[in-house]
Backbone as XML, in Angstrom:
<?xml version="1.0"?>
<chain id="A" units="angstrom">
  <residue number="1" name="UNK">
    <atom name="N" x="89.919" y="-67.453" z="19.261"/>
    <atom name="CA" x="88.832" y="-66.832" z="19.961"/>
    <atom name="C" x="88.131" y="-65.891" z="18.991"/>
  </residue>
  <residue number="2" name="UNK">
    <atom name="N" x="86.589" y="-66.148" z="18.970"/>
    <atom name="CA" x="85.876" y="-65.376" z="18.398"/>
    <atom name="C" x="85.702" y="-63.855" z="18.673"/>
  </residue>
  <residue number="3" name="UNK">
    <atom name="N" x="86.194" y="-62.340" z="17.918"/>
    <atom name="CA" x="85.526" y="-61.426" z="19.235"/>
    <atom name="C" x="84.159" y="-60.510" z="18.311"/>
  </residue>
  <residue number="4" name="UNK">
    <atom name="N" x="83.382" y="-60.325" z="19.198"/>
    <atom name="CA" x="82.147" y="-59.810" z="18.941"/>
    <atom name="C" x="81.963" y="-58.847" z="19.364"/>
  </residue>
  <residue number="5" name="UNK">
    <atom name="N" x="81.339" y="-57.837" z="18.609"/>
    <atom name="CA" x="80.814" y="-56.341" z="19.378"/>
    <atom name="C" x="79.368" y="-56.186" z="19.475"/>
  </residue>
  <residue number="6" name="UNK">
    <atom name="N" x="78.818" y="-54.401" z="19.418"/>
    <atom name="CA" x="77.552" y="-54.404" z="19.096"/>
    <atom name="C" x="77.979" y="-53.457" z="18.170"/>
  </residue>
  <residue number="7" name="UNK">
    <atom name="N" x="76.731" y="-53.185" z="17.500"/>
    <atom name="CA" x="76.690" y="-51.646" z="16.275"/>
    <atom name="C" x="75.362" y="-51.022" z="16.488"/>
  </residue>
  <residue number="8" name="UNK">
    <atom name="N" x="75.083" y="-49.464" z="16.551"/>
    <atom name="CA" x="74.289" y="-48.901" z="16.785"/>
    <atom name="C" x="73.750" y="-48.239" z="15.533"/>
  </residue>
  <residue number="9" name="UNK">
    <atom name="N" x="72.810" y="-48.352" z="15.113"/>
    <atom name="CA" x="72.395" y="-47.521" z="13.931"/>
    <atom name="C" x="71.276" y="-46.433" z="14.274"/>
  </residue>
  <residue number="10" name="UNK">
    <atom name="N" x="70.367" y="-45.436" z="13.997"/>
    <atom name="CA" x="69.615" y="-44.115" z="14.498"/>
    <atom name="C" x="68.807" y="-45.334" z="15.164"/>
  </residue>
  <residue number="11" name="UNK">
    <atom name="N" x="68.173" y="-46.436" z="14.855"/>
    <atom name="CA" x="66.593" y="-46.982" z="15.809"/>
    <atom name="C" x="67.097" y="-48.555" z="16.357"/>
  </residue>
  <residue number="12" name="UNK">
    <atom name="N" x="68.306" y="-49.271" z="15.945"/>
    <atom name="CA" x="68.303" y="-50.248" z="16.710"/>
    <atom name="C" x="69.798" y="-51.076" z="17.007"/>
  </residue>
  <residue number="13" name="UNK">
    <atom name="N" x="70.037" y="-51.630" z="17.986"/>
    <atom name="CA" x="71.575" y="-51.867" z="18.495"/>
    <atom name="C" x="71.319" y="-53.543" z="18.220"/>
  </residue>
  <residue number="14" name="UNK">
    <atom name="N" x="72.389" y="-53.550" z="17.960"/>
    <atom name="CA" x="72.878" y="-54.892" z="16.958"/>
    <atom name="C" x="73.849" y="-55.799" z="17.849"/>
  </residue>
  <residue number="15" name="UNK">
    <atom name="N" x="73.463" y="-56.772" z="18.800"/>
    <atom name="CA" x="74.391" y="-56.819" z="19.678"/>
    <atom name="C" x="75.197" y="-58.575" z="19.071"/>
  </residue>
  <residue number="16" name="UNK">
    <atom name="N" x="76.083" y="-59.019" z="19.735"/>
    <atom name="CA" x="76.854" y="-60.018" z="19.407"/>
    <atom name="C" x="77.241" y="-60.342" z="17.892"/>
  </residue>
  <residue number="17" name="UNK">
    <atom name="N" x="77.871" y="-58.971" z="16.593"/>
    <atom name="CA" x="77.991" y="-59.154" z="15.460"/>
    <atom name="C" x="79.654" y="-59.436" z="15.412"/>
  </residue>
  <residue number="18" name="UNK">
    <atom name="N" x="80.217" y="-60.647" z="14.810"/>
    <atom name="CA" x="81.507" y="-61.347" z="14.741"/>
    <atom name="C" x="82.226" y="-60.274" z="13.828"/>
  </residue>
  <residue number="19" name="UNK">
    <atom name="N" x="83.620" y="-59.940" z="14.585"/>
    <atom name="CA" x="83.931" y="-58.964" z="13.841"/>
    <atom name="C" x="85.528" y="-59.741" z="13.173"/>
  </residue>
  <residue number="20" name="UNK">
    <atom name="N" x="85.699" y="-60.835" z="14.066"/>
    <atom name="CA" x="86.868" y="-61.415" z="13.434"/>
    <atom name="C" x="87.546" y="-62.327" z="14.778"/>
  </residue>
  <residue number="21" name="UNK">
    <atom name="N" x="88.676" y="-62.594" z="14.472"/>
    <atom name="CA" x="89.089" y="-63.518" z="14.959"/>
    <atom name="C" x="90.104" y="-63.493" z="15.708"/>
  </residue>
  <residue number="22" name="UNK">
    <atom name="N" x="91.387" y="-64.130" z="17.114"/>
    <atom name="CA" x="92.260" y="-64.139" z="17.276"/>
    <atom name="C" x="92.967" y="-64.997" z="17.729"/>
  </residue>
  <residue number="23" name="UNK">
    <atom name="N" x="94.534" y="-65.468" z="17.967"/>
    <atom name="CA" x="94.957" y="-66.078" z="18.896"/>
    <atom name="C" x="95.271" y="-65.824" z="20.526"/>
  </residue>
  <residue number="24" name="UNK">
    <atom name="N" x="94.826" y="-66.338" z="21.107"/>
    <atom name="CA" x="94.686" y="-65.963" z="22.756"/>
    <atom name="C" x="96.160" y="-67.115" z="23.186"/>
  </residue>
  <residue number="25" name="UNK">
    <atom name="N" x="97.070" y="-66.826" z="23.743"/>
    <atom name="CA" x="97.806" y="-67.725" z="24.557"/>
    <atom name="C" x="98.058" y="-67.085" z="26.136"/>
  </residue>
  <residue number="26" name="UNK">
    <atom name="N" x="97.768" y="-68.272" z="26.657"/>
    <atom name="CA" x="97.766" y="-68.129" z="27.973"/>
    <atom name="C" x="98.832" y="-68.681" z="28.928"/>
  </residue>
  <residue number="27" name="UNK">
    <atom name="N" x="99.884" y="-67.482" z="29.454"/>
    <atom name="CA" x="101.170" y="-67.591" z="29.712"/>
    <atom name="C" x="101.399" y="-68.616" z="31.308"/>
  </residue>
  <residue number="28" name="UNK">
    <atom name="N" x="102.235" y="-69.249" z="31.236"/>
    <atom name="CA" x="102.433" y="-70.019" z="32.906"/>
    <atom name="C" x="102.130" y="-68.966" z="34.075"/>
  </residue>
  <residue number="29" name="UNK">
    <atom name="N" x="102.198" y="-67.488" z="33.752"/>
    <atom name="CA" x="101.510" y="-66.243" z="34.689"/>
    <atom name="C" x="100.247" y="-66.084" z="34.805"/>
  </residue>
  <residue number="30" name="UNK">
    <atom name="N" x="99.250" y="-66.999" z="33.897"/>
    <atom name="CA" x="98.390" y="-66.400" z="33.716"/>
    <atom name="C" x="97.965" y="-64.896" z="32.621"/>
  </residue>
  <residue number="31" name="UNK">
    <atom name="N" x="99.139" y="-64.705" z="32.501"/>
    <atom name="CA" x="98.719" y="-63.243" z="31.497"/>
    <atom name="C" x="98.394" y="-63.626" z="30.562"/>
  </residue>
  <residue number="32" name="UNK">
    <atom name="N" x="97.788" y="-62.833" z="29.588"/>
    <atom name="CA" x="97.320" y="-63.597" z="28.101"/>
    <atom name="C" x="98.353" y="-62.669" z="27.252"/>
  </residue>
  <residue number="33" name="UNK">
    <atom name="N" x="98.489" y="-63.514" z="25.665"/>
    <atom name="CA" x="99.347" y="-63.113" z="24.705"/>
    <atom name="C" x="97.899" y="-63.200" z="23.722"/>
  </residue>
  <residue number="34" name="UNK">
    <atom name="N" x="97.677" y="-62.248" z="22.990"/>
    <atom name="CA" x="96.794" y="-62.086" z="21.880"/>
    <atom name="C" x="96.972" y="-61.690" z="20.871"/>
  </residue>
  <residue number="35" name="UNK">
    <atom name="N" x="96.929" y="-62.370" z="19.412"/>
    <atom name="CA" x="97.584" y="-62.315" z="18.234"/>
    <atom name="C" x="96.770" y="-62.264" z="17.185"/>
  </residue>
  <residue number="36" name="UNK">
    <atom name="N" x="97.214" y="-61.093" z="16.189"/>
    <atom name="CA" x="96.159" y="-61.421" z="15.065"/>
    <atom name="C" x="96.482" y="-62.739" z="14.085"/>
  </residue>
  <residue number="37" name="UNK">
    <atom name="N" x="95.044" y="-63.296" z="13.655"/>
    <atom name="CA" x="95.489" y="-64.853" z="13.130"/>
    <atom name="C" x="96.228" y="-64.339" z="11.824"/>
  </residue>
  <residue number="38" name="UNK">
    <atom name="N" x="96.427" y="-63.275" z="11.505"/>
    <atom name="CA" x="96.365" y="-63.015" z="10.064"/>
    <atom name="C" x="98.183" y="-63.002" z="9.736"/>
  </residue>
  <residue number="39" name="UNK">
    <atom name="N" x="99.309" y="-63.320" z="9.015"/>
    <atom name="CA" x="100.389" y="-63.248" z="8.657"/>
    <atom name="C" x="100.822" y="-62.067" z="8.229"/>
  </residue>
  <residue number="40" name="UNK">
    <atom name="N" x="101.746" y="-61.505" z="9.286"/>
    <atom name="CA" x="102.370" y="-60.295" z="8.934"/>
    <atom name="C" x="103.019" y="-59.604" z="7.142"/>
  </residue>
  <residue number="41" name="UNK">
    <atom name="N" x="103.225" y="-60.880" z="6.809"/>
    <atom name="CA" x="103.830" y="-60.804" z="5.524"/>
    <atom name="C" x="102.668" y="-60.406" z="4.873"/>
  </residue>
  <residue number="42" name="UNK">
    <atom name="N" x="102.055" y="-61.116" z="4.314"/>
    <atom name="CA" x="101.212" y="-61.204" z="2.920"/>
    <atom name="C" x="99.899" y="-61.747" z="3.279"/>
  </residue>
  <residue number="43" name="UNK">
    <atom name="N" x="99.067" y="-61.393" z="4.744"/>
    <atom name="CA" x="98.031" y="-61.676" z="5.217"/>
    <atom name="C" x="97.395" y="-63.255" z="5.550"/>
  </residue>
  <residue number="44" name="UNK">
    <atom name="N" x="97.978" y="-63.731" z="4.644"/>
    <atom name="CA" x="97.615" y="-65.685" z="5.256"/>
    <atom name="C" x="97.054" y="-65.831" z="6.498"/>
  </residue>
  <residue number="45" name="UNK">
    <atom name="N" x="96.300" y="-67.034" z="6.654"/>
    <atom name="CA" x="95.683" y="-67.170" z="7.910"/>
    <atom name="C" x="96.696" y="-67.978" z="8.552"/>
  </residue>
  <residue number="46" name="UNK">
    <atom name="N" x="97.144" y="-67.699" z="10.146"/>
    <atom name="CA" x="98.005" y="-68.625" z="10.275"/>
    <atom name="C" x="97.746" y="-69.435" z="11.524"/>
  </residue>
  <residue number="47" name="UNK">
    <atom name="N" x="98.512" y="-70.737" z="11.364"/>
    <atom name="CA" x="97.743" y="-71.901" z="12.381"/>
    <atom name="C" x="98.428" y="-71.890" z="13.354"/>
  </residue>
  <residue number="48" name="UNK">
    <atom name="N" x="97.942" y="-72.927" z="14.176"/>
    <atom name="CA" x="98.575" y="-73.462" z="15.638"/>
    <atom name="C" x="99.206" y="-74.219" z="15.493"/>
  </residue>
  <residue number="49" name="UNK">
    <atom name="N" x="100.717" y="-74.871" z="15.107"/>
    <atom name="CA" x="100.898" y="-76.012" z="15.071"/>
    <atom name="C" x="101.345" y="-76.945" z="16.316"/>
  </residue>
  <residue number="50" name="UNK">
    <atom name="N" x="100.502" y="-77.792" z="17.282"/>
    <atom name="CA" x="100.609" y="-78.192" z="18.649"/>
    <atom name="C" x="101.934" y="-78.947" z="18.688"/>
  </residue>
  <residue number="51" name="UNK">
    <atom name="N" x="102.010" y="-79.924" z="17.234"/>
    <atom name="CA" x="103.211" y="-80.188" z="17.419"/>
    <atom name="C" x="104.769" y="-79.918" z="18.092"/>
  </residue>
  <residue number="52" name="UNK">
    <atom name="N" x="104.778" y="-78.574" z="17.336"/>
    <atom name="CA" x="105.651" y="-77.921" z="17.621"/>
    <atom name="C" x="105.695" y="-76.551" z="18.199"/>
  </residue>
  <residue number="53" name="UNK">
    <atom name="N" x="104.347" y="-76.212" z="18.730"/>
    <atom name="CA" x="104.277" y="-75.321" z="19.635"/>
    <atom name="C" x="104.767" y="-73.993" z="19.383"/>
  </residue>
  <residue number="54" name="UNK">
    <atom name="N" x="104.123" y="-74.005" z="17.619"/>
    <atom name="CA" x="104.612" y="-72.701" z="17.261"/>
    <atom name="C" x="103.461" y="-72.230" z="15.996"/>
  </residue>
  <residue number="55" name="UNK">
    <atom name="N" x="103.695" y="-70.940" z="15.664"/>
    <atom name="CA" x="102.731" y="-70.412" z="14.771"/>
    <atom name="C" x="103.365" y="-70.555" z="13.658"/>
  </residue>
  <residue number="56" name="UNK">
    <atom name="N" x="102.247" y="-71.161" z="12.370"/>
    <atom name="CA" x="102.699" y="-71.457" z="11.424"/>
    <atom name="C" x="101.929" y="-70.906" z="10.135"/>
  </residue>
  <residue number="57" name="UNK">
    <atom name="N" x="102.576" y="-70.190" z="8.897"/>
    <atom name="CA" x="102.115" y="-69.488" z="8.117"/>
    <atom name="C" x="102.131" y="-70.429" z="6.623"/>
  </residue>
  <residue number="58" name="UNK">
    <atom name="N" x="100.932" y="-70.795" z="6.368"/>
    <atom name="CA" x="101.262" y="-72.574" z="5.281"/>
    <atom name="C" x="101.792" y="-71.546" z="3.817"/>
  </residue>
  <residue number="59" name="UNK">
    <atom name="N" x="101.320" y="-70.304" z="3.905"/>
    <atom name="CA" x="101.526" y="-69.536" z="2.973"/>
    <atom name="C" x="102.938" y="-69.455" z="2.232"/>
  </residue>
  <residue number="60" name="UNK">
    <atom name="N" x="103.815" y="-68.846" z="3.112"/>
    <atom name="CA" x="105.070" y="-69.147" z="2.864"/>
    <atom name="C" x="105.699" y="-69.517" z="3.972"/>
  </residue>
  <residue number="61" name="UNK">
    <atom name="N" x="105.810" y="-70.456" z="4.324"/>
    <atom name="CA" x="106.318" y="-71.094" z="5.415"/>
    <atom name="C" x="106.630" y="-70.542" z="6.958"/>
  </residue>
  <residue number="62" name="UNK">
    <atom name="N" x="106.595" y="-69.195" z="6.755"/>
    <atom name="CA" x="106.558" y="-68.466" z="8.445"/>
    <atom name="C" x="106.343" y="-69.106" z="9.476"/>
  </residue>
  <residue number="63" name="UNK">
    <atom name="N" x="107.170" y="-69.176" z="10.220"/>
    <atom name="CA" x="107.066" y="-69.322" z="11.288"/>
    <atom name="C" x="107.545" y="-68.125" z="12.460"/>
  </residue>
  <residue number="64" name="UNK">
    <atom name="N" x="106.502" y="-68.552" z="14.202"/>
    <atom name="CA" x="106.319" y="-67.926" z="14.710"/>
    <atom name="C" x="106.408" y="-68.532" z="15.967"/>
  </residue>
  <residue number="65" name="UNK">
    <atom name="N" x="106.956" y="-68.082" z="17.053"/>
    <atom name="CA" x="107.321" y="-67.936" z="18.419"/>
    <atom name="C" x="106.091" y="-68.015" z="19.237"/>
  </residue>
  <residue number="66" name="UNK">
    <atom name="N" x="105.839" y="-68.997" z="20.435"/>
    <atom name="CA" x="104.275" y="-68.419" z="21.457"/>
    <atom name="C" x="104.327" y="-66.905" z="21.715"/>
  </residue>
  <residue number="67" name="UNK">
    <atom name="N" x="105.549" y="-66.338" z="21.586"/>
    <atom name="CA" x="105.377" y="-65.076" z="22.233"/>
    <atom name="C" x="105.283" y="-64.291" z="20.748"/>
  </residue>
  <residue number="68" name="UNK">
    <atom name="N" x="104.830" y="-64.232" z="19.567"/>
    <atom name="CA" x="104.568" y="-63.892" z="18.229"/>
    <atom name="C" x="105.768" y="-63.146" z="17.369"/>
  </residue>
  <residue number="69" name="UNK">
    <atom name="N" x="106.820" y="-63.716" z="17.802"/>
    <atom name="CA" x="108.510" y="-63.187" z="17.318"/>
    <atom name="C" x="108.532" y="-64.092" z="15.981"/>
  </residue>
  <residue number="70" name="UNK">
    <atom name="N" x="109.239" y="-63.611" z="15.022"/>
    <atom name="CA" x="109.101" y="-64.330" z="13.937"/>
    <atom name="C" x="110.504" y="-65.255" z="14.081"/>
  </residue>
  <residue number="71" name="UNK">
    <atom name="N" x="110.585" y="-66.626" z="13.748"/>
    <atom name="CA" x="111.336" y="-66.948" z="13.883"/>
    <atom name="C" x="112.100" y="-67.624" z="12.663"/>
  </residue>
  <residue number="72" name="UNK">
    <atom name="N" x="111.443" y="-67.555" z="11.760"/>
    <atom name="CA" x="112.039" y="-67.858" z="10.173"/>
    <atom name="C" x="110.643" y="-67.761" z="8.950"/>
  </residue>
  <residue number="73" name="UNK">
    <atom name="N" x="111.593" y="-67.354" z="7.609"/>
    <atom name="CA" x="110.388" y="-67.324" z="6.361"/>
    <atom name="C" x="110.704" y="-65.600" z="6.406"/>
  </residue>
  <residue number="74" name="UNK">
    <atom name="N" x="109.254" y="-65.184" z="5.137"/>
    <atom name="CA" x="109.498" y="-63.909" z="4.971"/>
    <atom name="C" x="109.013" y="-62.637" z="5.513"/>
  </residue>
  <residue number="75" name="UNK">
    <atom name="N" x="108.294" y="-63.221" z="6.920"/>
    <atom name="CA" x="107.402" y="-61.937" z="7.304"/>
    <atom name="C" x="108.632" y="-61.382" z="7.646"/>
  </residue>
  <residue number="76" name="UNK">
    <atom name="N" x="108.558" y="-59.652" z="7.824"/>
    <atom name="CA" x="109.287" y="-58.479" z="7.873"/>
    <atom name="C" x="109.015" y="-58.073" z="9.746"/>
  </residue>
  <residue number="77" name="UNK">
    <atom name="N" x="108.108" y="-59.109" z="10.116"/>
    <atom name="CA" x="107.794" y="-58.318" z="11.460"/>
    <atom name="C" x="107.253" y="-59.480" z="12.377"/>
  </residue>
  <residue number="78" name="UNK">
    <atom name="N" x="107.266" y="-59.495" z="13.614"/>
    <atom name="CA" x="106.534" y="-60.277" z="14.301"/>
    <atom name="C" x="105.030" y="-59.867" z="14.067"/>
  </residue>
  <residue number="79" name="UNK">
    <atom name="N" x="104.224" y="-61.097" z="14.680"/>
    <atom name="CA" x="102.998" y="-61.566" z="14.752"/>
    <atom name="C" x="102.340" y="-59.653" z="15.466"/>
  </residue>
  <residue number="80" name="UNK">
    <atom name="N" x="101.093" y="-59.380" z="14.686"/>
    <atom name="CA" x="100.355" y="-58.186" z="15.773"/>
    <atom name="C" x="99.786" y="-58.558" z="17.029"/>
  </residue>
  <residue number="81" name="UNK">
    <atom name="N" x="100.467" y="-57.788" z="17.932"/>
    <atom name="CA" x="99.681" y="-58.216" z="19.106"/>
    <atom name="C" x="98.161" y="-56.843" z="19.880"/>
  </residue>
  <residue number="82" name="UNK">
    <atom name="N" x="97.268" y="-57.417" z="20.504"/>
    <atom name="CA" x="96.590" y="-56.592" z="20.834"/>
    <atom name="C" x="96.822" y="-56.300" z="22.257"/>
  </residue>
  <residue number="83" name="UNK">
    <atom name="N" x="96.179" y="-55.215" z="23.063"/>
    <atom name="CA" x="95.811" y="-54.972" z="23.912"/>
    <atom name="C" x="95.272" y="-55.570" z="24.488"/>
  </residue>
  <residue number="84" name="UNK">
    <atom name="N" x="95.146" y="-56.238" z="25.993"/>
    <atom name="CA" x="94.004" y="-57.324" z="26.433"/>
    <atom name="C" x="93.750" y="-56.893" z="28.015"/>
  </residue>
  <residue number="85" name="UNK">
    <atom name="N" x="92.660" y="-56.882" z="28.714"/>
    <atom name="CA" x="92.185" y="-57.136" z="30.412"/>
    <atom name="C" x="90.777" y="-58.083" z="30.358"/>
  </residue>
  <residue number="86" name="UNK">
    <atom name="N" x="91.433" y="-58.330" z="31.746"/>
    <atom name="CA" x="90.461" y="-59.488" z="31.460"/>
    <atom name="C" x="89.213" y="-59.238" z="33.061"/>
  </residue>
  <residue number="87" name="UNK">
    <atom name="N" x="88.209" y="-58.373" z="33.036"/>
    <atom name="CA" x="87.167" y="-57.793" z="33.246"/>
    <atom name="C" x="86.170" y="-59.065" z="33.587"/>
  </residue>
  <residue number="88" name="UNK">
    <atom name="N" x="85.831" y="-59.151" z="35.035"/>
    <atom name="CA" x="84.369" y="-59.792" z="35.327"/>
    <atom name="C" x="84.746" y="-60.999" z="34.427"/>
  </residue>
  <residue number="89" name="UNK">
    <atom name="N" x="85.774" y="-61.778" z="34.451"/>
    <atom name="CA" x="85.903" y="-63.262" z="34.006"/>
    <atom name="C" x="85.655" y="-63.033" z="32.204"/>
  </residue>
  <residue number="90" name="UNK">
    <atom name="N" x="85.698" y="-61.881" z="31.505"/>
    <atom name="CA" x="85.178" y="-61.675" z="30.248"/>
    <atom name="C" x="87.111" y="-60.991" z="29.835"/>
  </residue>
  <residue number="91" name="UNK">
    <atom name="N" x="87.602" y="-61.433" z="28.715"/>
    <atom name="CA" x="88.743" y="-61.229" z="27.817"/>
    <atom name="C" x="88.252" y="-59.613" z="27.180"/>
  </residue>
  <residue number="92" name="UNK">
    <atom name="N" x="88.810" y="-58.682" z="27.300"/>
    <atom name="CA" x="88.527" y="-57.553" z="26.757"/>
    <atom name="C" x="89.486" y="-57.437" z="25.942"/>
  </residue>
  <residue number="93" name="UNK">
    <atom name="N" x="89.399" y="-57.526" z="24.455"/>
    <atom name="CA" x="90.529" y="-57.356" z="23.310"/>
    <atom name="C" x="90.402" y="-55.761" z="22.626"/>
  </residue>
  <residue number="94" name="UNK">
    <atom name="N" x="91.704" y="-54.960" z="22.485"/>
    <atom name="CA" x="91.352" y="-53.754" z="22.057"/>
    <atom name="C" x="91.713" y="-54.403" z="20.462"/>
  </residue>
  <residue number="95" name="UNK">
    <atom name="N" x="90.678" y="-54.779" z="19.373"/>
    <atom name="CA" x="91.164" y="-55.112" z="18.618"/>
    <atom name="C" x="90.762" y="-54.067" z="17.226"/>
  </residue>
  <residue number="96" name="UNK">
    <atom name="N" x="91.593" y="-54.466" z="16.343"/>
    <atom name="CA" x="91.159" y="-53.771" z="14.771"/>
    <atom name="C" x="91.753" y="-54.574" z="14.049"/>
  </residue>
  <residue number="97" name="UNK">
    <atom name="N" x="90.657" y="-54.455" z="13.275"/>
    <atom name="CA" x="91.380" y="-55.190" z="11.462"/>
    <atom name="C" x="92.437" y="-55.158" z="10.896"/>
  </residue>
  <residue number="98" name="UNK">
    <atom name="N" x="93.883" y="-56.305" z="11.060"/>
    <atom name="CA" x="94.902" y="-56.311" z="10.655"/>
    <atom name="C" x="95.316" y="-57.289" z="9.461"/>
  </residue>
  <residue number="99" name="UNK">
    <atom name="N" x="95.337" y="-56.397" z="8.502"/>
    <atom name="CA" x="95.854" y="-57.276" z="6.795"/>
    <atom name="C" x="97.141" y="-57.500" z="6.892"/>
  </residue>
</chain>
């Protein structure tokens, strides 16, 4: 999922500017799980693999849990997760830039 803000400068507001990216999983509850795409270890972008229904870091092989638990390789930490409500049918992510 793409997320987008606005930015205000002194004369004009800047609306729908891409500030980055995330994983959204959406639990048999309905609750959402939201993850930064980025690899805890050493920043890599990391994928979906449907196959196996797990997060995968091509970097150094990391792997990752739907629920963003690390489950082997060298990250030191599970997957970042954000803050999420989900407002008027709209995903509200409390997000920030995670290296």
């Amino acid at each position: 999922m793409t997320i987008t803000s606005s930015k205000m400068d002194a004369w004009n507001i800047f609306e729908g500017l891409v500030m980055g990216s995330v994983w959204v999983v959406r639990r048999e509850d309905n609750s959402l799980n939201v993850f930064s795409t980025n690899c805890p270890h050493l920043g890599c972008g990391i994928n979906w693999g449907e196959d196996v229904k797990q997060f995968l870091c091509p970097c150094h092989e990391g792997v990752f849990d739907i629920d963003g638990k690390t489950i082997s390789g060298p990250s030191p930490r599970d997957m970042y997760s954000y803050e999420t409500k989900i407002e008027n049918n709209t995903v509200l992510v409390s997000y920030k830039k995670v290296i």
